[in-house]
N, C-alpha and C positions, 0 to 999 in steps of 0.2 A: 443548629446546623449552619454551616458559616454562608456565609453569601455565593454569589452567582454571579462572575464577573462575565461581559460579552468581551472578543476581543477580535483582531484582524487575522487575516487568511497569514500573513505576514508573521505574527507572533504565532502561531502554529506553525510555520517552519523552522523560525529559529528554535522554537520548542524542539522540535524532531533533531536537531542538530546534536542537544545533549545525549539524546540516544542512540546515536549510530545511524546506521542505513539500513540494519535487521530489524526484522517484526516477523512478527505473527498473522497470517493472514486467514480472517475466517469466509467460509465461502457455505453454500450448503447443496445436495444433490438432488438428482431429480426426484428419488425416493425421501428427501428430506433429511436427510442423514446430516448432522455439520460436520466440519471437517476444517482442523487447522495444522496450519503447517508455517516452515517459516519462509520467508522469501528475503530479498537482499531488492531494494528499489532505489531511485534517484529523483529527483523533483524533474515535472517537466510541467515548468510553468509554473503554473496553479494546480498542477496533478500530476500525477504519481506514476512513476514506470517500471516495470518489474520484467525480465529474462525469462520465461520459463520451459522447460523442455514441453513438447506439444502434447504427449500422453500424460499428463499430469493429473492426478483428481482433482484441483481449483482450476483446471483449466477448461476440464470438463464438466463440474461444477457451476463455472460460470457462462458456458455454453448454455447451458438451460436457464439459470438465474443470476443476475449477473449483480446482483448484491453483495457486497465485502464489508465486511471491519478486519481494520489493521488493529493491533493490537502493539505498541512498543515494551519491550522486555521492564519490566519495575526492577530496580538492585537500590542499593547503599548508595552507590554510585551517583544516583540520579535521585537523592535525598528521597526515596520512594514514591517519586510522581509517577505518575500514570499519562499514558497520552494514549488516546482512543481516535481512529477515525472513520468514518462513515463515506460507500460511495458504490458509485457505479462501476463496474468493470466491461471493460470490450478486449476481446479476443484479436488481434492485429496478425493475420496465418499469412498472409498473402508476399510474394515476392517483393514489391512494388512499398507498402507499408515496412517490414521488415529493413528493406533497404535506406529507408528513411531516417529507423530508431536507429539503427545499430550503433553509431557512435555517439550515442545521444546516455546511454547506460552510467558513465562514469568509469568504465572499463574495458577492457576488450576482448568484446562478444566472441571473436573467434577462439579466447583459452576452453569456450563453453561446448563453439560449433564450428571446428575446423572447415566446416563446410560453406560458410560464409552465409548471407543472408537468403541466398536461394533454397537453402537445405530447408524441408521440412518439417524435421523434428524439433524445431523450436518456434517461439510467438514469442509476442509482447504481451504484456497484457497494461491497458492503457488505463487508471483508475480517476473516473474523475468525482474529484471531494466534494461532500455532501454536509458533511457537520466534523468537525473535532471538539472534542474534550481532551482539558486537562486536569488533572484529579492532583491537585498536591497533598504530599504524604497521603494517597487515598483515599482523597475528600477533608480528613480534618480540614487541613487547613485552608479549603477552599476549591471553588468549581471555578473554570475558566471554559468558556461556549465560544464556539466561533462555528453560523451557519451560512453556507451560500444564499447569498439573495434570487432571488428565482427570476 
């Protein structure tokens, strides 16, 4: 089994860079159901920000438990690595919060919510990371950990 390299919060971003701003986000429900889907995020900070319409099943999902993994797309592309990430989610509903992300996205929120940041049918959801994995080619050729320090 090949090694286990530890690495920074910093090399997990530029990790994410090779795969886009799309992932998979797994969430699970209050009946325990999981449930993945994909989202579109941007880095804010040291954590992670995602658009979502308010009636969403991970938004309601993380209403109850607010545990995620992202999950980044594996292709050719990206020589088969894998990038995993672990963390917390909060729900951001409020006029006042909303108002804050909104140019914060990488785009603009109003092609989503003509309505501007007062509308209700949309949140943030604000993910703050917990561990990443990167899995090269899958694991052969190697584990790469990066956990928050508590």
């Amino acid at each position: 089994m090949p090694d286990r390299k530890d690495i920074s919060l910093d090399q997990i971003v530029n990790e994410s860079s090779r795969f886009g701003r799309n992932a998979y986000i797994a969430s699970v429900s209050k009946s325990s159901v999981p449930f993945v889907s994909p989202v579109t995020f941007n880095w804010f900070g040291e954590d992670l920000l995602t658009f979502l319409a308010s009636n969403e099943q991970k938004v309601k999902n993380c209403r109850v438990n607010a545990a995620v993994n992202i999950h980044f797309p594996v292709s050719e592309a990206n020589n088969w690595d894998s990038l995993l990430l672990w963390g917390t989610a909060k729900i951001i509903d409020d006029t006042q919060g909303r108002e804050y992300l909104w140019d914060k996205m990488g785009y603009d929120c109003n092609l989503f919510e003509p309505g501007g940041p007062s509308a209700e049918t949309h949140v943030f959801m604000h993910i703050r990371l917990e561990k990443g994995l990167v899995l090269r080619r899958y694991g052969i050729d190697g584990r790469e950990v990066w956990r928050r320090e508590s």
